[in-house]
C-alpha positions in Angstrom: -4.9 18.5 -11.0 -1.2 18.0 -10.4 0.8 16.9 -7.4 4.8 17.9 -8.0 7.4 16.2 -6.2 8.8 18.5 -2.8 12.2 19.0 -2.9 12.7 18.2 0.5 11.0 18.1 4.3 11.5 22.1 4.6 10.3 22.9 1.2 6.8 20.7 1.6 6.4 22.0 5.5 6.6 25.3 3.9 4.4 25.2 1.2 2.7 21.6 0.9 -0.3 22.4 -1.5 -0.2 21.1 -4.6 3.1 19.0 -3.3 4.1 15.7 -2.0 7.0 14.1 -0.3 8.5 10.8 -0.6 10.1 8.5 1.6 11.5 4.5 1.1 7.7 2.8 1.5 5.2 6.1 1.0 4.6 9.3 0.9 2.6 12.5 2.2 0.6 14.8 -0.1 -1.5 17.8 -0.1 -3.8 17.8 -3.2 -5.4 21.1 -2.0 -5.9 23.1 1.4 -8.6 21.0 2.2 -8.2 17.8 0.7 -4.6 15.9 2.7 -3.2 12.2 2.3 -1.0 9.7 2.2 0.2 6.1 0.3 2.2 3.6 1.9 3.6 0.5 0.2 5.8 -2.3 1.0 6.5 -3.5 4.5 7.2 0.0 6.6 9.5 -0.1 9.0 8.5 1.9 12.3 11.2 4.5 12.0 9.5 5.3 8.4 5.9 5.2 9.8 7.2 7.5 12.2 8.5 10.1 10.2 5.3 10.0 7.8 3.1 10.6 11.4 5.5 13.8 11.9 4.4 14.8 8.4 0.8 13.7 8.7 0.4 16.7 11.6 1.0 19.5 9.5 -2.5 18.7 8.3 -3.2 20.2 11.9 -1.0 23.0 12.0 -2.7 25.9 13.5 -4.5 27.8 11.5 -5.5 24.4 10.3 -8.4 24.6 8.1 -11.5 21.6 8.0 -10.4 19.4 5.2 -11.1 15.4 3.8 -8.0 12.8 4.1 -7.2 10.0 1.9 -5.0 7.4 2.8 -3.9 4.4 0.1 -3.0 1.6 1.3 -3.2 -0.6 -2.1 0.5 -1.2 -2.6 0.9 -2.4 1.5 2.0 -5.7 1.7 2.5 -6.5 5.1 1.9 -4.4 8.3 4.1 -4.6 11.1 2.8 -4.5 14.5 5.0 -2.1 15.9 4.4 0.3 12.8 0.7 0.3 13.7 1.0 1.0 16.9 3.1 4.3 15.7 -0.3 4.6 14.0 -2.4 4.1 16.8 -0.6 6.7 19.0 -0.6 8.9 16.5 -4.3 9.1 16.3 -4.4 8.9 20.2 -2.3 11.7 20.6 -3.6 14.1 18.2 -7.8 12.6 18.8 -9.3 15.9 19.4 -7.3 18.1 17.4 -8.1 15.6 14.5 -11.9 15.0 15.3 -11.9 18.9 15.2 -10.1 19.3 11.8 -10.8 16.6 9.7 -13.9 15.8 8.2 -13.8 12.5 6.8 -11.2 10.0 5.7 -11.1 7.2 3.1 -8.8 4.2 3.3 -8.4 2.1 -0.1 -7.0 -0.9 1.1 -5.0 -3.7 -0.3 -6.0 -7.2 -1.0 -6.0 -10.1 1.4 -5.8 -10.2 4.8 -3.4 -7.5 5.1 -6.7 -5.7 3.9 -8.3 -6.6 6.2 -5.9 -5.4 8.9 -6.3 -2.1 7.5 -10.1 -2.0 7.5 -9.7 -3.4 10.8 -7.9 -0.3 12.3 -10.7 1.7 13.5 -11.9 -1.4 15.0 -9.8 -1.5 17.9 -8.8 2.4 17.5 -12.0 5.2 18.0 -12.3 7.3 14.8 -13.2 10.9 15.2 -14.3 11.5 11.7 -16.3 9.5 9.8 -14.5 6.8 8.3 -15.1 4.7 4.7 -12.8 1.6 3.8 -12.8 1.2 -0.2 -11.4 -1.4 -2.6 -11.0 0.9 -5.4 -8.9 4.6 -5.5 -11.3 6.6 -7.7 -14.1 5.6 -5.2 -12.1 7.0 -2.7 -11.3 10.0 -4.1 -14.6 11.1 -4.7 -15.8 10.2 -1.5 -13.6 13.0 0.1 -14.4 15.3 -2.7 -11.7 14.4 -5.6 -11.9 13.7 -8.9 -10.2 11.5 -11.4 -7.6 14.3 -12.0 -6.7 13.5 -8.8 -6.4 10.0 -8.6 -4.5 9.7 -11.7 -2.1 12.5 -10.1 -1.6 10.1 -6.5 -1.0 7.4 -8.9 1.9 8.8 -10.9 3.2 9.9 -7.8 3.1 6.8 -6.3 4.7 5.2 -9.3 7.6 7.6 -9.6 8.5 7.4 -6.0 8.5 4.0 -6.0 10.6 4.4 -9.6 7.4 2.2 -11.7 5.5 3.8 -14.9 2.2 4.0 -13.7 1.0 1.4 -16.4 3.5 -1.4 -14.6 1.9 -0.3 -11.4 -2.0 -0.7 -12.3 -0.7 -4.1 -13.9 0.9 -5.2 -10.8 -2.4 -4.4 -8.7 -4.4 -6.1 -11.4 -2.6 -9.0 -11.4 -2.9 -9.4 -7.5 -6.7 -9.1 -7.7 -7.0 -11.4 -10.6 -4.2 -14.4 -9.8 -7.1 -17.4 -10.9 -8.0 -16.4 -14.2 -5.1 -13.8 -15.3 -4.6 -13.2 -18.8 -2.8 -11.4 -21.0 -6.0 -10.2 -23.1 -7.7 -9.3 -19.8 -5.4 -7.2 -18.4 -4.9 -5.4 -21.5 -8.7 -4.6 -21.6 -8.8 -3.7 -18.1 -6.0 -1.3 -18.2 -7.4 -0.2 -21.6 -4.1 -0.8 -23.7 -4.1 -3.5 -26.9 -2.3 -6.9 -25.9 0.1 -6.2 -28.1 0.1 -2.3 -26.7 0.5 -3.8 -23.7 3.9 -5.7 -24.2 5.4 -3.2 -25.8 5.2 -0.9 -23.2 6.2 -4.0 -20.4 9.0 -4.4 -22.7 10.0 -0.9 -22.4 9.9 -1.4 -18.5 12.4 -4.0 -18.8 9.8 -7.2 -18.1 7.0 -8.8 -19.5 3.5 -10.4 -19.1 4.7 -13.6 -17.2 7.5 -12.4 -15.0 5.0 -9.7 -13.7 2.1 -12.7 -13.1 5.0 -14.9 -11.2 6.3 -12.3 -9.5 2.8 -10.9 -8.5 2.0 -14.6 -7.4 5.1 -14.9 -5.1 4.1 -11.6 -3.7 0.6 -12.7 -2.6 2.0 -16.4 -1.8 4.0 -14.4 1.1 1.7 -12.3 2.6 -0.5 -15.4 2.9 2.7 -17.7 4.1 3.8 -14.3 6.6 0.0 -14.6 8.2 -2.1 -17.5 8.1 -1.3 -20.9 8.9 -3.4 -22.0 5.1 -1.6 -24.7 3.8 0.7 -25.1 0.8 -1.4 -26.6 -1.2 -4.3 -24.2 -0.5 -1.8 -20.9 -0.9 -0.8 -22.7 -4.3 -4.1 -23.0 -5.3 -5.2 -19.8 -3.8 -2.2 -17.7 -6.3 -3.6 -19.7 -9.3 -1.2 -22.7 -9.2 -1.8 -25.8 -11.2 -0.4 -28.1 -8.4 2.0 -27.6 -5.0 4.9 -29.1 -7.2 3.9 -25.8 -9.4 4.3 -23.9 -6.8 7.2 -24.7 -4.9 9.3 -24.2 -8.5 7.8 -21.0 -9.1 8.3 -19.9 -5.8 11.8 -20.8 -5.8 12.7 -19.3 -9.1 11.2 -15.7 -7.9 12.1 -15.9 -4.1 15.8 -17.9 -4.3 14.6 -20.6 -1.5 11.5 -23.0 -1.0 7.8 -21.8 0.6 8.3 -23.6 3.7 12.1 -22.7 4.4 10.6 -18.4 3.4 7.5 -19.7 5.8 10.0 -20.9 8.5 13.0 -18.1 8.2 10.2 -15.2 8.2 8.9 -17.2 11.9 12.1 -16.8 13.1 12.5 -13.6 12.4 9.7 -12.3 14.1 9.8 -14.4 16.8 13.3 -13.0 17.4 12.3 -9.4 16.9 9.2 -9.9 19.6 11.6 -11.2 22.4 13.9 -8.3 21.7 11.0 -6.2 21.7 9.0 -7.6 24.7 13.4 -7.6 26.8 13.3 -3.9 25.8 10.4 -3.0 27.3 11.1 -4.8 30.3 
């Protein structure tokens, strides 16, 4: 199985099987008439989760047919609270028409407590369809009636939108979900490549074994700074630093500033963008 690249919003509204459509942080896909989807990566804005929502219901275009849905979540690093609620009314709005068409939906979510905000959706939002929140995308895909064709198809769609090869992609989530005890030999084994295989094709890519682990470290660091109060000495220890001091340089290299000063900017900002938010409403 296959999923090409829509030229654009009228050519995937028209025919979306087989198809998918990318935007900035994700993208829509139809795999097959009864098997719909989407991934979503980075930090979303609102305006992008709303335009993948007005994408998401052609899935219920009349004559819609009873079909699976697979959302991936893995690449997600943060999740805005506005952009859920865009969610949340989505799935509000269109309850019935969903509960009627759908049959069951998968989420594979991402690691760390922005996982957990995912699988905590359908906590505070009724589901009506039955709902399974995996860790891995192959389990996924099977549970709505996939195969591995498949979820090697989502994931070299998801690499080309987001312009990685799909090796530097499986590395990056790897990496995440292996920070204490990452290794080059590891990860060569677990992607299936020889070491040296391995760098050759990160050297290709323009990087290499290290700057991926830093950068991968940094990337988990600020989701952890962005929403928990941890310490950070326990974040450093948490990403697989030797020591805060560790940290703090590594951090700085990657990110341009200090932990505390990302820790205390990133505050600011969404403090600011809540008062705006909460005058606006008002």
């Amino acid at each position: 199985m296959t999923l090409v690249a829509a030229a654009d919003v009228a050519s995937y509204r028209a025919a979306p099987a087989g198809h998918y459509l990318a935007g900035p942080s994700g993208l829509v896909f139809c795999a097959r008439p009864d098997l719909w989807g989407f991934a979503v990566w980075g930090r979303p804005t609102p305006a992008e989760v709303r335009a993948t929502a007005n994408l998401l219901a052609l899935e219920l275009r009349p004559p819609a047919r009873r079909h699976a849905s697979l959302v991936d979540a893995r690449g997600l690093e943060a999740v805005d609270p506005e952009a859920f609620a865009v969610i949340e009314a989505y799935v509000t709005a269109n309850f019935a028409a969903l509960g009627q068409a759908v049959e069951r939906l998968a989420i594979v979510r991402p690691p760390g407590f922005t996982g957990a905000t995912v699988a905590g959706f359908f906590a505070v939002q009724d589901a009506p369809y039955p709902v399974k929140v995996l860790g891995e995308l192959r389990r996924a895909v099977t549970w709505v009636g996939g195969d591995a064709a498949l979820a090697a198809a989502l994931d070299a769609a998801v690499a080309a939108a987001r312009g990685q090869p799909p090796l530097l992609a499986a590395l990056r989530r790897w990496l995440e979900a292996h920070l204490g005890d990452a290794a080059l030999p590891a990860a060569a084994r677990a992607l299936g490549h020889a070491p040296r295989s391995l760098q050759r094709h990160l050297r290709d890519a323009g990087t290499a074994f290290q700057r991926e682990l830093d950068q991968a470290r940094v990337r988990v660091a600020q989701r952890r700074l962005e929403t928990s109060g941890a310490s950070l000495t326990e974040i450093a220890l948490d990403v697989g630093c030797a020591s805060p001091q560790h940290f703090s340089a590594l951090f700085r290299r990657v990110a341009g500033e200090p932990p505390s000063a990302w820790r205390a900017r990133h505050a600011a900002a969404v403090r600011s963008s809540t008062v705006a938010r909460d005058g606006t409403k008002k």
